[in-house]
C-alpha positions in Angstrom: 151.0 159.5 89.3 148.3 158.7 92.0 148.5 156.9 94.8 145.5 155.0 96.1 145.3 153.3 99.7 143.5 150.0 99.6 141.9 149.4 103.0 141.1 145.9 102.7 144.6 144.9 101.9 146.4 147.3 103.8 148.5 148.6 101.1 149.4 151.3 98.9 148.7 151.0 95.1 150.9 153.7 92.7 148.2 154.3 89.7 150.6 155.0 86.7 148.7 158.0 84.6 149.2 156.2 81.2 150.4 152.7 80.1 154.0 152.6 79.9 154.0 149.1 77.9 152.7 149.2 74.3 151.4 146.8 72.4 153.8 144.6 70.1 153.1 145.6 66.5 156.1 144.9 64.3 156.3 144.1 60.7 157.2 140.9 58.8 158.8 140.4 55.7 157.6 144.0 54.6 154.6 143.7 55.3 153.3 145.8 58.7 149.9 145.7 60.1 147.3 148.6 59.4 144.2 149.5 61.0 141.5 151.8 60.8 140.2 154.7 63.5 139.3 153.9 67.1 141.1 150.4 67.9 142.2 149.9 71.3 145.2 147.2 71.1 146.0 146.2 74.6 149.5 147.1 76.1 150.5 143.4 76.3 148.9 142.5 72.4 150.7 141.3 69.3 150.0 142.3 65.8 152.3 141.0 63.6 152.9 141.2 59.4 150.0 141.0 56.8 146.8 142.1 59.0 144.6 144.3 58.1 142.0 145.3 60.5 138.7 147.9 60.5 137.6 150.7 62.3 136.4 149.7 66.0 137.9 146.8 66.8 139.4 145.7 69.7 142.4 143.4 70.8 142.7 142.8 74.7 145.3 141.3 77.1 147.6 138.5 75.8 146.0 138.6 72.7 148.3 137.5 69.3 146.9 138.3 65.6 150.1 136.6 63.8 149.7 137.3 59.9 153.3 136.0 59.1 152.5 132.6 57.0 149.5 134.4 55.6 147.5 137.8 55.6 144.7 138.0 58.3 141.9 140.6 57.4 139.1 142.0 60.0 136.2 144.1 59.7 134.9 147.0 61.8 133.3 146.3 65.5 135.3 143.4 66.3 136.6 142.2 69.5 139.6 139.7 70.2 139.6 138.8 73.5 142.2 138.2 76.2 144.1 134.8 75.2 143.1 134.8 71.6 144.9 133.3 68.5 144.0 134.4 65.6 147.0 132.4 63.0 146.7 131.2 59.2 148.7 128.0 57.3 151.4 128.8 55.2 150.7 128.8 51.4 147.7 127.3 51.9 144.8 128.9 54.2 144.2 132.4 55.3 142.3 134.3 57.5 138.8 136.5 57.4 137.1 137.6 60.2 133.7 139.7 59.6 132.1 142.6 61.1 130.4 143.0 64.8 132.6 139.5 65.3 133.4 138.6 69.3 136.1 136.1 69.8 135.7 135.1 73.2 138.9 134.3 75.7 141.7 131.7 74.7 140.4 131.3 71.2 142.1 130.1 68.4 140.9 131.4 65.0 143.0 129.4 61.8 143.0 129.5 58.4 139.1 130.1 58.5 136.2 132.6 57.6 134.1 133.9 59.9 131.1 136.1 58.2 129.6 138.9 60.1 127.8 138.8 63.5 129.7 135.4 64.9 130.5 134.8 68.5 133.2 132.2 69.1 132.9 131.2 72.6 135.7 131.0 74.8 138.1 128.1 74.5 136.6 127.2 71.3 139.0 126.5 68.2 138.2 127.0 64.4 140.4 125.6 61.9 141.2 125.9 58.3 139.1 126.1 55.6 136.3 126.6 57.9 133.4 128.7 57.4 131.3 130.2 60.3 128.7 132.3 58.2 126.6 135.2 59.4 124.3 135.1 62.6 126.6 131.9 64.2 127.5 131.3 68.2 129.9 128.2 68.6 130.1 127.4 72.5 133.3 127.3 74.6 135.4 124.4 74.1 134.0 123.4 70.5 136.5 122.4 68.0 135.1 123.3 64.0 137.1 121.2 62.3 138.7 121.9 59.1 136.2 122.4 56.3 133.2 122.4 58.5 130.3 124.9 56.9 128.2 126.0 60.2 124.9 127.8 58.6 123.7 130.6 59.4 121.1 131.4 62.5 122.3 128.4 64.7 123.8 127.5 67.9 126.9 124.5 67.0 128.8 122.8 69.9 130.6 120.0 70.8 133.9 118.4 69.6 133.7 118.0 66.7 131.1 120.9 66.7 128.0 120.1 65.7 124.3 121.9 64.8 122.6 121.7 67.8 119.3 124.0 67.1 118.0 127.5 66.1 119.3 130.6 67.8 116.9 131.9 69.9 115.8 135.4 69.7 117.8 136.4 73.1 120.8 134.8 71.3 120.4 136.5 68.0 119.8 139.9 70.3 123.4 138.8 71.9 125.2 138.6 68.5 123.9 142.2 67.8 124.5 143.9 71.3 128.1 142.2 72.4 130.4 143.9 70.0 129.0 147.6 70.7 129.2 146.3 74.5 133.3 145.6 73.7 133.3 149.3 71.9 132.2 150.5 75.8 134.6 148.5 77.4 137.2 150.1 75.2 136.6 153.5 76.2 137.0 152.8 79.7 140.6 152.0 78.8 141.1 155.7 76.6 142.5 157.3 79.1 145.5 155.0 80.2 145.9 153.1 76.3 145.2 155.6 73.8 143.0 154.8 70.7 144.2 154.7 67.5 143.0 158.0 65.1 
């Protein structure tokens, strides 16, 4: 344990030496969650039933992957971030998310497909049946409604979300450079929430 004395408040602050709170990982009608080597799953997470997630990937604070109703499958070098929802529909739609994906904060993923290289900005929602293919940024707050195709190589926005133009280069740059910036900000974390081997 370390103890650190904050001058600006005034105060002492205990530092514990490793997370005592795990993550919530639990099974669901046999079916457990599995992941590959290097996935930092933050202490206050949830993984639940049929997921099935890459190497890389990250899933931060508050986060919830639910794969009860339906099976949820990630790739490698994705980040969920803090707030996320990543759910499916019973019987009827389930979930895909790509490689080198970034869901930004208070997401909710449903039922979709999202191909590779996609950032889903914070706040925005994406429902079922839709499909987000490669080389995609939809902006916070956007709603992608239920069997919405957004096409490759643009920017889409708005409720309901809509084209709006061509990425530019600095955006397709972005799409290419977040998710290895997420695999950074998971090593910071190593040494007080272990990564998976």
């Amino acid at each position: 344990m370390q103890i650190q004395f904050d001058t600006y408040q005034n105060q002492l602050t205990i530092l514990p030496e490793k997370s005592k709170t795990m993550p919530f990982i639990i099974p669901v009608k046999d079916k457990s969650p599995t992941w590959g080597q290097n996935c930092l799953f933050a202490p206050n997470s949830t993984i639940v039933g049929d997921v099935i997630m890459g190497d890389n990937c990250s899933v931060w604070f508050n986060a919830v992957i639910r794969g009860d109703v339906n099976s949820i499958t990630i790739g490698h070098h994705t980040n969920i971030q803090d707030g996320v929802c990543v759910h499916a529909t019973y019987l009827k739609a389930s979930t895909t998310i790509g490689n080198y994906v970034s869901i930004g904060h208070n997401a909710i993923v449903h039922g979709c497909k999202l191909e590779d290289y996609v950032l889903i900005g914070m706040g925005a929602i994406v429902m079922d049946d839709a499909l987000v293919q490669s080389n995609v940024i939809i902006a916070a707050g956007s709603v992608v409604l239920e069997r919405t195709v957004c096409e490759s190589g643009y920017l889409y926005a708005g409720t309901p979300a809509k084209k709006i133009k061509p990425l530019t280069e600095e955006q397709l740059e972005l799409l290419q450079k977040l998710p290895h910036n997420y695999n950074l900000y998971a090593s910071w974390f190593k040494e007080q929430i272990p990564l998976s081997e």
